[in-house]
C-alpha positions in Angstrom: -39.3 -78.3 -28.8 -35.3 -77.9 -27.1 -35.0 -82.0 -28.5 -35.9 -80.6 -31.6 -33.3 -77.6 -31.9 -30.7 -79.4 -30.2 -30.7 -82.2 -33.0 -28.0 -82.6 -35.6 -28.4 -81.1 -39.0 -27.5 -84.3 -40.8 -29.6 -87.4 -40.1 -26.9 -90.0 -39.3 -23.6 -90.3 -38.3 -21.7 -91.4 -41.5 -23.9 -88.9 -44.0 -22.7 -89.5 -47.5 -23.6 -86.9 -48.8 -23.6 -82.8 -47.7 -26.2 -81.1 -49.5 -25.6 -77.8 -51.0 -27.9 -75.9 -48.4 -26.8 -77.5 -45.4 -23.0 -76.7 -46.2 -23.9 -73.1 -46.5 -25.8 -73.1 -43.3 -22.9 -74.9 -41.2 -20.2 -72.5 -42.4 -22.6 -69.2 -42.2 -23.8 -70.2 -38.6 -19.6 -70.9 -38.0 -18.8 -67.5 -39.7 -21.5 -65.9 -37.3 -20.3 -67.4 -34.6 -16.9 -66.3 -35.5 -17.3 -63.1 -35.4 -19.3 -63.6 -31.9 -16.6 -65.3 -30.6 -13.9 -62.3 -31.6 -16.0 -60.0 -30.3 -16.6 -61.6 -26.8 -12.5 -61.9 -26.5 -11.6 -58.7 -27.4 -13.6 -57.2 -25.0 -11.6 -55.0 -22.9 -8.9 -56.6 -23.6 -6.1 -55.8 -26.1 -5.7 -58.1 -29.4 -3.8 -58.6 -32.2 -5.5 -57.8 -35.8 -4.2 -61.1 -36.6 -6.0 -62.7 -33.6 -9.0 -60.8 -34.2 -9.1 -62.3 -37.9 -8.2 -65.9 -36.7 -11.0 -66.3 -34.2 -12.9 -64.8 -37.1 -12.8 -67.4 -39.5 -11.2 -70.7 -37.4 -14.6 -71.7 -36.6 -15.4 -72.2 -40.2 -12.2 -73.6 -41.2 -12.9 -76.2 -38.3 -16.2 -76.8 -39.5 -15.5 -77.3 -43.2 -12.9 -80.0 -42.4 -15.0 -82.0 -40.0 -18.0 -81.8 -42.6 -15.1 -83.2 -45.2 -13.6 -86.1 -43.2 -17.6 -86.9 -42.2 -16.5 -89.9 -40.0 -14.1 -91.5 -42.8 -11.4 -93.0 -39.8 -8.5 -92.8 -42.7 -9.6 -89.2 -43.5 -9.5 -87.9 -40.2 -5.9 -89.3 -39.6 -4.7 -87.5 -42.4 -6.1 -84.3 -42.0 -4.9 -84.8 -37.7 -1.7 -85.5 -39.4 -1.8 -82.3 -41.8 -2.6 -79.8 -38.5 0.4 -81.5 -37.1 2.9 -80.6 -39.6 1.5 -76.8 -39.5 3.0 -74.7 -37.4 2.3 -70.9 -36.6 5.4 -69.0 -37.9 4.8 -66.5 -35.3 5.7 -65.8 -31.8 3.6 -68.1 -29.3 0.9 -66.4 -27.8 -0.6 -65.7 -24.5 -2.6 -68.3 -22.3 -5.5 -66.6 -23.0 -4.9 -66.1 -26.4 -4.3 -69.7 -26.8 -7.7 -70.6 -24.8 -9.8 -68.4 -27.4 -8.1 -70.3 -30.3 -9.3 -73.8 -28.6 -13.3 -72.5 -27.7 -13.0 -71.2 -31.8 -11.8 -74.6 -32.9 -14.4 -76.5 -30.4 -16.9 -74.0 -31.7 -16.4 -75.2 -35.4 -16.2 -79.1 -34.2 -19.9 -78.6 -32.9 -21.2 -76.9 -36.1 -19.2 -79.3 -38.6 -20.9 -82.1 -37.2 -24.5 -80.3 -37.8 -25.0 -79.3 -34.0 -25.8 -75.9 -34.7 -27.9 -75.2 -31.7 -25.3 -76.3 -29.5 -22.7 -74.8 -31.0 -24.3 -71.3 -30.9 -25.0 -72.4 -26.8 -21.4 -73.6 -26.5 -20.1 -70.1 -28.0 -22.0 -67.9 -25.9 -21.3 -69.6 -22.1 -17.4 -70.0 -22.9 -17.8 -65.8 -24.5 -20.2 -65.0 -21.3 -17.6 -66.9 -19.4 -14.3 -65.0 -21.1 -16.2 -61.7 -20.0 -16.7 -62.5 -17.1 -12.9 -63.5 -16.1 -12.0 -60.4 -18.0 -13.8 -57.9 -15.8 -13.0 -60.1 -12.6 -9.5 -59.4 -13.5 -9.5 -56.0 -14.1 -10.9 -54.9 -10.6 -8.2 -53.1 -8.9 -6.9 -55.0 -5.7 -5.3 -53.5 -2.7 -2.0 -54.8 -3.7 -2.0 -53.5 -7.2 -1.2 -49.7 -5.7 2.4 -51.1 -3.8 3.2 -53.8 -5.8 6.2 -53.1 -8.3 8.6 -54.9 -10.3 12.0 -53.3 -10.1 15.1 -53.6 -12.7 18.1 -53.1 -11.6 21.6 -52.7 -13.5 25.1 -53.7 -11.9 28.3 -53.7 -13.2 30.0 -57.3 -13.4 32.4 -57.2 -10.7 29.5 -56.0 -8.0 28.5 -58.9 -5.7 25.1 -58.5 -5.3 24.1 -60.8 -2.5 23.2 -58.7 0.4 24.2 -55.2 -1.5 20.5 -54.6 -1.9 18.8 -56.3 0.9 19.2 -52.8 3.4 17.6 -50.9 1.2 14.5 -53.6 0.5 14.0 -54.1 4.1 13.8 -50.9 4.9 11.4 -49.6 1.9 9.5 -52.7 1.2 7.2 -55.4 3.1 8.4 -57.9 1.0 10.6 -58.7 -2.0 11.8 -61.9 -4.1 14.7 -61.7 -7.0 12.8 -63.1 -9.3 15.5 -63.2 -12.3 19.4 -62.6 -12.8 20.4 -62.0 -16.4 23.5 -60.7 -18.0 23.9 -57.7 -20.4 25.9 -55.7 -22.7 28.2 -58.9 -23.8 28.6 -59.7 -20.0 30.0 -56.9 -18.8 26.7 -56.0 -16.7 24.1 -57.8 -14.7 20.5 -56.8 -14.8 18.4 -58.1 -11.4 14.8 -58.2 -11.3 12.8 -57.9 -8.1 9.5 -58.0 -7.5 8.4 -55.8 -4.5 5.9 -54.9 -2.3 6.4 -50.9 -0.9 5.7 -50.3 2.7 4.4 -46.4 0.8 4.1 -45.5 -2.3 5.4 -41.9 -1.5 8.4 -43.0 -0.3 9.5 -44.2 -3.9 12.0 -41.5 -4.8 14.4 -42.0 -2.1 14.3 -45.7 -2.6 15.1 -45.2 -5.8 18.1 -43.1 -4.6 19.1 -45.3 -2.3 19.7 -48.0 -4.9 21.4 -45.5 -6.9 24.2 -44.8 -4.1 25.2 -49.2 -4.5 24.7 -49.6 -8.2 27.0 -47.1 -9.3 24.3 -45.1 -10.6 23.6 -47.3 -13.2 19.7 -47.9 -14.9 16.8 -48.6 -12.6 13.7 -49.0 -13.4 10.6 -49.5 -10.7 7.0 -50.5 -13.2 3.9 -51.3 -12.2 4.2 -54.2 -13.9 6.6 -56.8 -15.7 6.8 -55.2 -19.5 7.4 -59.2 -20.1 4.8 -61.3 -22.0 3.8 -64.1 -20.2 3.6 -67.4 -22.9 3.0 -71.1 -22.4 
């Protein structure tokens, strides 16, 4: 019975011809599938409309070429060489981001070659799997209550090796400069630290204490980098 579901839609190969029905079925199941897919990634998690819609339809997109090049060697290294000369006009996006754009296309691969069995199984471990990563990750750790990144402005002619390092030692466990980057046509320095509070209480006078040797300049303590993290 599973050898039977788990066979390919088309009987051989090299099929030469794609009947009607069949090419419905692939690029419904892949539509389906799609929409699974977009669902399974955007769950609690933030994404894009334009993501959303992507995962959507890739899948079929994938699976309509594959069904079209149908093991033809020079087709497929024209259409490999078409995907290469189209790029996103866009911003890159996130790793994970990236990762559901590659199960959608793999998704479509299965289908376009008439697995649709295993495509459906391939969709739902790597969605079950994407949940599962996504709620692992947002558990609240210990370190997620004193952990901060912290942004602070200097003017140009302020030396900051060793300005700051009284202050850190005595509010923080630990701390790294994680990023020097000028400002303002040069004339300031922002310096990014990441940071570990000894107590979250204490985080008004650190701040002030920073104030008193920046010339009370912008500083900024998050939660969090406001930074998007990209391949």
């Amino acid at each position: 019975m599973l050898d039977t579901i788990f066979q390919g839609l088309f009987g051989t190969p090299l099929t030469d011809t794609i009947t009607p029905g069949d090419f419905l079925l692939c690029v419904g199941v892949s539509l389906l599938l799609g929409l699974l897919l977009c669902a399974m990634t955007g769950w609690q998690a933030r994404s894009s409309r334009s993501l959303s819609i992507t995962l959507a339809l890739l899948p079929a997109v994938v699976c309509v070429v594959i069904m079209m090049v149908n093991g033809n060697v020079g087709t497929g290294v024209a259409v490999a060489g078409t995907f290469n000369l189209v790029r996103f006009r866009s911003a890159p996006g996130t790793a994970r981001e990236i990762a559901a754009i590659f199960v959608a296309m793999g998704t479509g691969l299965i289908t376009g070659m008439g697995y649709l069995a295993c495509g459906t199984l391939f969709a739902l471990i790597l969605g079950a799997a994407t949940m599962l990563y996504t709620a692992a990750s947002l558990r609240p750790r210990a370190d997620d209550k004193v952990f901060r990144t912290l942004h602070i402005t200097i003017p140009e002619d302020l030396d900051y090796i060793g300005v700051f390092e009284p202050v850190l030692r005595q509010f923080t466990r630990r701390y790294n400069l994680a990023q020097v980057k000028t400002s303002n046509m040069g004339s300031l320095f922002r310096l990014t630290y990441e940071v570990t509070l000894k107590d979250p209480a204490q985080e008004k006078r650190f701040i002030d204490q920073l104030r008193l040797r920046n010339g009370n300049l912008d500083i900024c303590l998050g939660h969090c980098d406001n930074t998007v993290a990209t391949l």
